[in-house]
VMD Tcl script that draws the C-alpha trace (Angstrom):
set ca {
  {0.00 0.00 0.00}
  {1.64 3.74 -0.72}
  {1.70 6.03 1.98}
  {0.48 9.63 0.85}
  {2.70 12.62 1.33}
  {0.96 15.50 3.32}
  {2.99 18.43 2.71}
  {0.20 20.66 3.85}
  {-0.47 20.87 8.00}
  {-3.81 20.57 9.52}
  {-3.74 24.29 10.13}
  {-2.81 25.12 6.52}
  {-6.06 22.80 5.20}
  {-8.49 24.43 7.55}
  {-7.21 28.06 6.84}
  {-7.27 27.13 2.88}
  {-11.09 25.67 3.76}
  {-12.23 29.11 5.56}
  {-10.88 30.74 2.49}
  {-13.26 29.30 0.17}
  {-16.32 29.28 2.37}
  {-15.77 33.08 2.92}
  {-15.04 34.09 -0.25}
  {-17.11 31.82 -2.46}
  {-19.29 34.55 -2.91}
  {-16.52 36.65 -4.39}
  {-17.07 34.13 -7.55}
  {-19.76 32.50 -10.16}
  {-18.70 28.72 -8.02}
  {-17.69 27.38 -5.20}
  {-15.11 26.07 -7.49}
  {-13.78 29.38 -9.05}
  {-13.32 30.43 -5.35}
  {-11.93 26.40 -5.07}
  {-9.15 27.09 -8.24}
  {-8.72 30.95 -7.02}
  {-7.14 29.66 -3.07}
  {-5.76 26.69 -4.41}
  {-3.16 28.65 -6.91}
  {-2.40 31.05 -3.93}
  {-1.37 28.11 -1.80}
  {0.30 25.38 -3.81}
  {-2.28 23.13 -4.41}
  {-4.24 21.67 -6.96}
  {-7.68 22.67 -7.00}
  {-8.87 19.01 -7.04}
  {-7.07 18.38 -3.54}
  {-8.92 21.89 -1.80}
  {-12.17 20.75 -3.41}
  {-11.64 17.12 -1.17}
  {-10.54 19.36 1.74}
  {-13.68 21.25 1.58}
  {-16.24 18.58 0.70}
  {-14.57 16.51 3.97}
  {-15.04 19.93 6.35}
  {-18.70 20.00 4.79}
  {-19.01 16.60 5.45}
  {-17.73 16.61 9.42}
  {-20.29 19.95 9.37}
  {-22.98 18.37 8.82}
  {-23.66 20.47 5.91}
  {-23.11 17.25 2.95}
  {-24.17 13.69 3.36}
  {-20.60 10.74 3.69}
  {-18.40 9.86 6.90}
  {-16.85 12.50 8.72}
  {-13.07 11.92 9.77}
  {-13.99 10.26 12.86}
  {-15.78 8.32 10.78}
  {-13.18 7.47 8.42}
  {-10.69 6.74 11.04}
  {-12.79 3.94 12.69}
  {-13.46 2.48 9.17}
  {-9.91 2.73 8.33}
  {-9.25 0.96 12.30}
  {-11.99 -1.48 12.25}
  {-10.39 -2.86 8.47}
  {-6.92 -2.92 9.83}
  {-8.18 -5.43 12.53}
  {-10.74 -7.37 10.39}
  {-7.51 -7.64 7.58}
  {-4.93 -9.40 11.06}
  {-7.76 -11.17 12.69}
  {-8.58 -13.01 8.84}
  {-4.76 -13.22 8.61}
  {-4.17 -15.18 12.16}
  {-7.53 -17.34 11.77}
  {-5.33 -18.23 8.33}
  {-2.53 -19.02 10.63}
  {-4.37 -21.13 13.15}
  {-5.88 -23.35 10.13}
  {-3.06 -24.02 8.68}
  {-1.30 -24.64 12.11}
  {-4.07 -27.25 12.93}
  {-4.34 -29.18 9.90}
  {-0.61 -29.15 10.14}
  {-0.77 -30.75 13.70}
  {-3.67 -33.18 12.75}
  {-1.35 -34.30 10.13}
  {1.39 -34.74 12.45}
  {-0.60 -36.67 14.85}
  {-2.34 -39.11 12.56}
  {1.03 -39.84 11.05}
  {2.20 -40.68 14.61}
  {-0.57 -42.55 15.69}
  {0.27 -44.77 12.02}
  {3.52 -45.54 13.40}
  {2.58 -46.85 16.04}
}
mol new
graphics top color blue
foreach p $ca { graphics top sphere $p radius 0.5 }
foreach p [lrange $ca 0 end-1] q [lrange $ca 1 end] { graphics top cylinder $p $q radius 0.2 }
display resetview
């Protein structure tokens, strides 16, 4: 899995989301105001459009998980993905052992 580079600190993503929300009204679209704050920061407008629709989202204000949200998901996979892989384990270990013993009880 590739880890994601975040150049950008919480503070700059929340400042770059206030940005918008105040002066969307400066422009035709929220995305004009989106492309305007994203050139004056570094970013590509496609990465402040996510930032916004995520604060909108942990608002209240448009439907999806929130962060906490997406954190628990992200948690709750993690440990569904290394409980699957150690009931893997366990299977193999036991028909390896069943193996084992019915081979010694053969031999004897």
């Amino acid at each position: 899995m590739t880890k994601h580079i975040r150049p950008f600190s919480p503070e700059v993503r929340e400042r770059a989301v206030r940005m918008v929300l105040e002066h969307q009204g400066e422009h035709d679209t929220q995305y004009g105001a989106i492309r305007s704050i994203a050139a004056k920061i570094g970013c590509s407008g496609e990465t402040l459009r996510n930032w916004v629709r995520q604060a909108e989202r942990d608002k209240g204000v448009r439907a999806g998980p929130t962060t906490d949200e997406r954190e628990r998901i992200k948690a709750l996979e993690r440990e569904n993905r290394e409980l699957r892989q150690a009931n893997e384990i366990l299977r193999k270990a036991s028909a390896y052992f069943a193996l084992a013993e019915l081979d010694r009880r053969s031999r004897t």
